[in-house]
C-alpha positions as CSV (number, residue, x, y, z in Angstrom):
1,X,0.0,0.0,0.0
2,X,1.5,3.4,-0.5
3,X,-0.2,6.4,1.7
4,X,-0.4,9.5,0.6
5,X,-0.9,11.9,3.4
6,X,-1.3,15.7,2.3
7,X,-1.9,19.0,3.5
8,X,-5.1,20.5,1.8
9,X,-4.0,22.8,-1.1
10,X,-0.2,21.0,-1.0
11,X,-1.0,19.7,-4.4
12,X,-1.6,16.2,-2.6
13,X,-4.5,15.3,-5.0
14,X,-1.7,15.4,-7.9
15,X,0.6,13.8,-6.2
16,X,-1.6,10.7,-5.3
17,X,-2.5,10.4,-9.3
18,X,0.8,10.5,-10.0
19,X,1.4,7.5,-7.6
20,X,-1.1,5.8,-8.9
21,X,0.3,6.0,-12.5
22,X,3.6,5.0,-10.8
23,X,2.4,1.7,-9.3
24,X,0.6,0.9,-12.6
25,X,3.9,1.2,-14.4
26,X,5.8,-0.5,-11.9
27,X,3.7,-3.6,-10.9
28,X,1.5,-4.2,-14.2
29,X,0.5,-7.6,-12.8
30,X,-1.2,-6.1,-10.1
31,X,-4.5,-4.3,-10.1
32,X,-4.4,-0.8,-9.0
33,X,-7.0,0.3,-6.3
34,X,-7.2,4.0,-5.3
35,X,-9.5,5.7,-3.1
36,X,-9.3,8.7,-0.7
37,X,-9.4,7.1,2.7
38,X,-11.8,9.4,5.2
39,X,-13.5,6.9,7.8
40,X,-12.2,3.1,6.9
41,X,-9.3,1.3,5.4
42,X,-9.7,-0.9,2.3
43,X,-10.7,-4.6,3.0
44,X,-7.7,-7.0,3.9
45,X,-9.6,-9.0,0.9
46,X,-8.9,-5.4,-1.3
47,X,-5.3,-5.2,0.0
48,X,-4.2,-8.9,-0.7
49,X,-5.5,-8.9,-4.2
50,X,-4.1,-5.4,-5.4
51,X,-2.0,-2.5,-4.9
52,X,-3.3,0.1,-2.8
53,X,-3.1,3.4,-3.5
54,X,-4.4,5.7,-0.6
55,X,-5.0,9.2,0.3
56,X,-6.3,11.1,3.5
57,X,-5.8,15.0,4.4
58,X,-6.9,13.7,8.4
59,X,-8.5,9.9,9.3
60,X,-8.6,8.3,12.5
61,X,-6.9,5.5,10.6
62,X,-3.5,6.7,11.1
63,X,-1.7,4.2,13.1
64,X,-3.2,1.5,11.4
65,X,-2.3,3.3,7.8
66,X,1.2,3.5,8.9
67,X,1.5,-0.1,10.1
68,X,0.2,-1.3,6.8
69,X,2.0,1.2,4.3
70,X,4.9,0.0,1.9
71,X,5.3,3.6,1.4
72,X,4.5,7.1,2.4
73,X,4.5,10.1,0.5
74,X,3.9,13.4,2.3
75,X,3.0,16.5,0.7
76,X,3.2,19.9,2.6
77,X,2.4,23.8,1.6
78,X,5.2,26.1,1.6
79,X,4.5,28.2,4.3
80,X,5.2,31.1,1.8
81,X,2.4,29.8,0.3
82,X,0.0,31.2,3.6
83,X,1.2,34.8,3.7
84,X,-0.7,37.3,2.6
């Protein structure tokens, strides 16, 4: 499973399409499941079967994400980015 964890407006919705293209590329033998993970993780059916591709801004999930996660990418706004 790789986890992408963002920061709303870090460009974390890109970033989680471009690791699904990634995983696609990389493991072609393996369906690719994505969702955006809010309450509940995917199945331990979903997870054996394909490559998970996850993303959450905040879930209650977080320990279990991290314990289950091949990889995780972060994605952060510049604070530059909340001057004004």
């Amino acid at each position: 499973m790789f986890w992408c964890l963002g920061m709303y407006g870090s460009a974390s919705t890109w970033t989680f399409n471009v690791v699904q293209r990634v995983a696609e590329t990389m493991l072609p033998d393996r369906p690719v499941i994505a969702s955006f993970v809010a309450e509940t993780l995917p199945s331990p059916e979903e997870a054996a079967a394909a490559t998970l591709v996850v993303k959450t801004h905040a879930a209650p999930a977080y320990d279990a994400l991290a314990r289950r996660a091949t990889a995780i990418i972060v994605t952060m706004r510049d604070p530059r980015d909340a001057v004004a």
